[in-house]
C-alpha positions in Angstrom: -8.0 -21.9 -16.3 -4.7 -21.1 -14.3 -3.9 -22.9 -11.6 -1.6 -20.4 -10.0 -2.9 -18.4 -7.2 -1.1 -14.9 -6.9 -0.7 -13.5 -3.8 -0.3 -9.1 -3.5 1.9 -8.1 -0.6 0.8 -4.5 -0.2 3.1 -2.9 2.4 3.1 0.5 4.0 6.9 2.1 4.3 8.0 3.0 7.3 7.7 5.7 9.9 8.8 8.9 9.1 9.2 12.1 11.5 6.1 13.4 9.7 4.1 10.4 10.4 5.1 11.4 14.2 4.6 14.4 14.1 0.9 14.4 12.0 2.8 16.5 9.0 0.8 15.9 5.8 3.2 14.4 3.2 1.9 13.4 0.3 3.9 14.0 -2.5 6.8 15.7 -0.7 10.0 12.9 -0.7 10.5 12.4 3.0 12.8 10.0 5.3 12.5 7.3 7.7 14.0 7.9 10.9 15.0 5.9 13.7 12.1 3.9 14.3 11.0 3.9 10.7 14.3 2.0 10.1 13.8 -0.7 12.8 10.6 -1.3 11.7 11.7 -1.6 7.4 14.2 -4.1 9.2 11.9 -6.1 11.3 9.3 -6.4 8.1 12.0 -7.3 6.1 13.0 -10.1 8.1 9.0 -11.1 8.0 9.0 -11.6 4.6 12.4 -12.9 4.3 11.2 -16.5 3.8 8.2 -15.3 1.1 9.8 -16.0 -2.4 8.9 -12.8 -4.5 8.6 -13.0 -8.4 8.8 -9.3 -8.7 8.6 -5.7 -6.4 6.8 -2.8 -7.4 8.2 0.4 -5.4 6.5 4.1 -5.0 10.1 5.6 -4.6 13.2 3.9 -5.4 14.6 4.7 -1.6 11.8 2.2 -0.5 14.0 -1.1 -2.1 14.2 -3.3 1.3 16.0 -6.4 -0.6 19.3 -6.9 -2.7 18.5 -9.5 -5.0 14.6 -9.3 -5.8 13.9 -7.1 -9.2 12.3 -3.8 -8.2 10.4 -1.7 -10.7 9.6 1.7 -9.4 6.4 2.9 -10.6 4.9 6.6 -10.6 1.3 5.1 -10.8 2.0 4.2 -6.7 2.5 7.6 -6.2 0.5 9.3 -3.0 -2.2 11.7 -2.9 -1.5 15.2 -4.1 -2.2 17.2 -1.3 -1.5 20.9 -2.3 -0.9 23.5 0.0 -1.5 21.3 3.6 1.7 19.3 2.0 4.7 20.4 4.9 2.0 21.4 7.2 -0.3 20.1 10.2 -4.1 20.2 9.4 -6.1 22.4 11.0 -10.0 20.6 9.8 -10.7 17.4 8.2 -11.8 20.0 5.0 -9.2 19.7 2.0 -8.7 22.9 0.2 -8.9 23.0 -4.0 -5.1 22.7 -4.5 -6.1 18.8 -3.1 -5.8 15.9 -5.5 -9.8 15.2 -5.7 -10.6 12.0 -4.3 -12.6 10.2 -7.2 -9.8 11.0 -9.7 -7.8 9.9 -7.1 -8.8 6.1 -6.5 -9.6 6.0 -10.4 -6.1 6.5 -10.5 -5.0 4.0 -8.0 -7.4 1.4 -10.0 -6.1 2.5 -13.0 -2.4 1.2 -11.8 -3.7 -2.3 -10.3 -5.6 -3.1 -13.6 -3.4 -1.6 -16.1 0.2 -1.6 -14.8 -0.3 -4.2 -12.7 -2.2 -6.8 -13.7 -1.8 -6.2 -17.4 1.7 -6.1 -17.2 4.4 -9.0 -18.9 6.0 -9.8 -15.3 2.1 -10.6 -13.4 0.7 -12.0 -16.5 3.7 -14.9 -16.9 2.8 -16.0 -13.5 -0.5 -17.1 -14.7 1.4 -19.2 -17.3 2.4 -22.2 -15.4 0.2 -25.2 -15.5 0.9 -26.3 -11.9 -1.2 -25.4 -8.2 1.0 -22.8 -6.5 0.9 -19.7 -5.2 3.3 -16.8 -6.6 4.1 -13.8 -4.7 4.3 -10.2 -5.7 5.5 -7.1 -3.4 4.0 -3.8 -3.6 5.4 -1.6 -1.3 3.9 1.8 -1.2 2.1 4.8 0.8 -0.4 4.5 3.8 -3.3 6.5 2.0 -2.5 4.9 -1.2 -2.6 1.4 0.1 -6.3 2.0 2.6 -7.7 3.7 -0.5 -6.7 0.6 -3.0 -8.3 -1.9 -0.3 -11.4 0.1 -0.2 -11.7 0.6 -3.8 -11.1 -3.2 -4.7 -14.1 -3.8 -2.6 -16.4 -1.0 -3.3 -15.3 -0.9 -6.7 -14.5 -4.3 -7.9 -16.5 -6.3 -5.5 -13.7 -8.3 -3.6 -14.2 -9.4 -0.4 -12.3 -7.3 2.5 -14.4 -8.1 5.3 -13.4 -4.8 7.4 -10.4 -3.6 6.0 -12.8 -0.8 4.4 -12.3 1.2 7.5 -9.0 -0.1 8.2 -5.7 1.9 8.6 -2.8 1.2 6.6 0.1 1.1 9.7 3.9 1.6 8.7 4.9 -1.5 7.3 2.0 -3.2 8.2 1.6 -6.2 5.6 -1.9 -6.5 3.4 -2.6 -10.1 1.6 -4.8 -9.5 -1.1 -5.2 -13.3 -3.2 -6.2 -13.2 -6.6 -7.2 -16.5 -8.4 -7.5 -15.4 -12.2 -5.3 -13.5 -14.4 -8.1 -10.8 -15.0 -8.2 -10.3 -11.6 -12.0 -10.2 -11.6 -12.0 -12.2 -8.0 -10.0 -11.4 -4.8 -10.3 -11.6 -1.3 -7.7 -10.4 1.9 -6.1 -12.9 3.3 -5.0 -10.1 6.5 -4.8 -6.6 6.5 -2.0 -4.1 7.5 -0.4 -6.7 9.8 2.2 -5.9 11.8 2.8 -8.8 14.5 6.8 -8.0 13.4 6.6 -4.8 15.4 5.3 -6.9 18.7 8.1 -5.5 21.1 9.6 -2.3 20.1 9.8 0.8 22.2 7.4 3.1 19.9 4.0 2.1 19.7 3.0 2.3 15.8 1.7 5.9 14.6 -2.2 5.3 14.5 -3.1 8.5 12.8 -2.7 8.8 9.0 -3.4 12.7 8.7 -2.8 12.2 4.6 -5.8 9.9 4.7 -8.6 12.1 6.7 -10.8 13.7 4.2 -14.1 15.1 5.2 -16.1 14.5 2.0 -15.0 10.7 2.2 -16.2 10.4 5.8 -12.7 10.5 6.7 -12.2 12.2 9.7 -9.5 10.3 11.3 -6.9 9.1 9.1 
């Protein structure tokens, strides 16, 4: 039995004119602007004090620090979203060209068991035979993130409390402990926080319009 608790920083990037301006992204490589910037900034000096073992990034323009190893991932890709991708939405409905949503979150679970948890770098941490707590940084996309919450307690049974109808903010930071090296067991310890932002000019961008899907109940992002 390990004695290392591991803590999963799962952060949202930052705002993009899209996010603004309720584009639907999902796989199309987009920018932060302004705002987006100040708040990468601002979460970056949040964490500044975490010590992380190891980053896993969706994109490789998402590296917020110098010195911590990154590895970007395409398992932490976002949603497909087909034709609406470039374009406002008009219903809650997604059209065939969509990413279907079950093969979706199997995907997403498939990349936190397999090419997260199984992986060399999380496993090692599991190795030490003293009581701490190791950190690892996940920074990804805002329907990604909501959907991995959900399915982690739908799915795997970990306790969320209400995160399952939560929104993932831009760069709001999700805690999600895990206390074996199976990760069988896991509970939040806070959801899409984003205290860091207390004070700036924009308010955050509430709607997620890649995360509204009608068949999930969705109908708000």
């Amino acid at each position: 039995q390990s004695m290392v608790v591991l803590h999963v920083y799962l952060v949202r990037h930052g705002e993009t004119d899209e996010n603004r301006q309720g584009i639907v992204q999902g796989q199309l490589e987009t920018n932060l602007n302004a705002t987006g910037r100040e708040q990468s900034q601002r979460m970056a000096q949040a964490l500044k004090d975490v010590q992380f073992v190891h980053a896993f990034s969706a994109a490789a323009v998402m590296k917020v620090h110098p010195t911590l190893k990154w590895t970007v991932h395409p398992g932490l890709r976002e949603r497909y979203l087909g034709e609406l991708q470039g374009k406002k939405r008009s219903s809650a409905e997604n059209p065939p060209s969509v990413e279907p949503l079950d093969q979706y979150v199997q995907r997403i679970l498939q990349w936190w068991d397999r090419d997260l948890f199984d992986s060399e770098i999380v496993q090692q941490q599991f190795e030490s035979d003293r009581e701490e707590i190791r950190n690892v940084l996940v920074l990804g996309h805002g329907s990604y993130l909501s959907n991995l919450v959900k399915a982690l307690g739908s799915q795997r049974g970990y306790d969320i409390e209400l995160a399952g109808n939560g929104k993932a903010y831009n760069t709001g930071i999700t805690i999600i402990e895990i206390s074996d090296r199976h990760a069988i067991r896991g509970r939040m310890v806070q959801y899409s926080d984003v205290k860091h932002l207390d004070g700036m000019k924009e308010d955050v961008v509430k709607v997620n319009v890649d995360d509204i899907d009608k068949k999930a109940g969705r109908i708000q992002g």
